[in-house]
N, C-alpha and C positions, 0 to 999 in steps of 0.2 A: 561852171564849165571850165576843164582845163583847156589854157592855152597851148598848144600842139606844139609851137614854133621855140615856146621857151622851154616845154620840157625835151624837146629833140636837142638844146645847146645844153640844157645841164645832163641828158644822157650822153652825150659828143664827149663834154666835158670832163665827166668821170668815168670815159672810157678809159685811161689812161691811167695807168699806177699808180705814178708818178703823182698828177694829182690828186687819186684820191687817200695819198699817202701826205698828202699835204694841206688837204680838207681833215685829215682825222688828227694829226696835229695843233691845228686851231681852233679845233674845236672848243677846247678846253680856257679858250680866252684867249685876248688879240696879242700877237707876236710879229716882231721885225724881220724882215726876208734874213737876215743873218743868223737868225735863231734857229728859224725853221733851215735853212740851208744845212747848218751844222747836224742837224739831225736825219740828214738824206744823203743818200750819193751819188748827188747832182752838184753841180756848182751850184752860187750863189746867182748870177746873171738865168741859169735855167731854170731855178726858183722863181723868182720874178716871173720867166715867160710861163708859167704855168699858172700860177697866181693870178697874169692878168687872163688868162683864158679861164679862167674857174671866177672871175671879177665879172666878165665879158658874158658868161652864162650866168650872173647872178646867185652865186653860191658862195661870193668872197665880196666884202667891204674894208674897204680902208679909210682910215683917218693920219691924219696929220699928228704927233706929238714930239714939239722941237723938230730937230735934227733929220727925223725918220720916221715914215710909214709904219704903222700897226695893220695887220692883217687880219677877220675874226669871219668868221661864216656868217653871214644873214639869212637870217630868220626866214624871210621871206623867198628866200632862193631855195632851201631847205623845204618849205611849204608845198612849194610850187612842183617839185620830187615825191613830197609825200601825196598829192594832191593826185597826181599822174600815175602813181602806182595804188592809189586807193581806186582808182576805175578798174583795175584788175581786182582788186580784190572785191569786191560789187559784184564786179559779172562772175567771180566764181562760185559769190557766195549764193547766189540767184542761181545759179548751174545746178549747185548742191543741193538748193533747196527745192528744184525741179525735180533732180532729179529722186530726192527723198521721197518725196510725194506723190512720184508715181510708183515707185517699190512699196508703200503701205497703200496703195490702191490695190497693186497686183497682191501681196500678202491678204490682204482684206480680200477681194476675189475670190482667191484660194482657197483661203478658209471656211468661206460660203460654199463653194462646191462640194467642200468635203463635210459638210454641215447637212448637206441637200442630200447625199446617197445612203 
């Protein structure tokens, strides 16, 4: 069962460009707010507050090395998105297959009547 509460903070969360211009960036492995900064055109300080709101929806982890923070996406924040959009994709695929099923009933139908005259 998805939890409702956290996927409405990680949909909150990547409403925003900004973040998820900042989620697609570390993607690719863990970076220091000064990295990612330079690569946005936001300050550094508005990096951060984006980070901790994408940290705060669980779609960002960080660690300690020396000096500075590393940034990297979790898994499990990620999960928790795909988890919530794979319910749409369930119920459409259940739609389709409703609705399949009753189009080869009605063709099958059909074809009996036009069978019978």
């Amino acid at each position: 069962m998805v939890d409702q509460d956290a996927a409405a903070k990680v949909l909150d969360a990547l409403g925003e460009p900004t973040r998820r211009a900042v989620l697609e960036l570390i993607r690719g492995g863990a970076r220091p707010v000064g990295e990612i900064a330079r690569e946005l055109p936001v300050s550094r300080p508005a990096v951060s507050q984006h980070l901790h709101v994408l940290k705060e929806a669980g779609l960002v982890r960080d660690r300690k090395e020396g000096t500075r923070r590393l940034y990297s996406v979790s898994p499990e924040g990620v999960e928790a998105l795909r988890a919530y959009l794979e319910g749409f994709w369930d119920t459409a695929l259940a739609a389709f297959g409703e609705a399949a099923t009753k189009a080869e009933a009605k063709a099958e139908a059909k074809a009996e009547e036009g069978e019978q005259r």
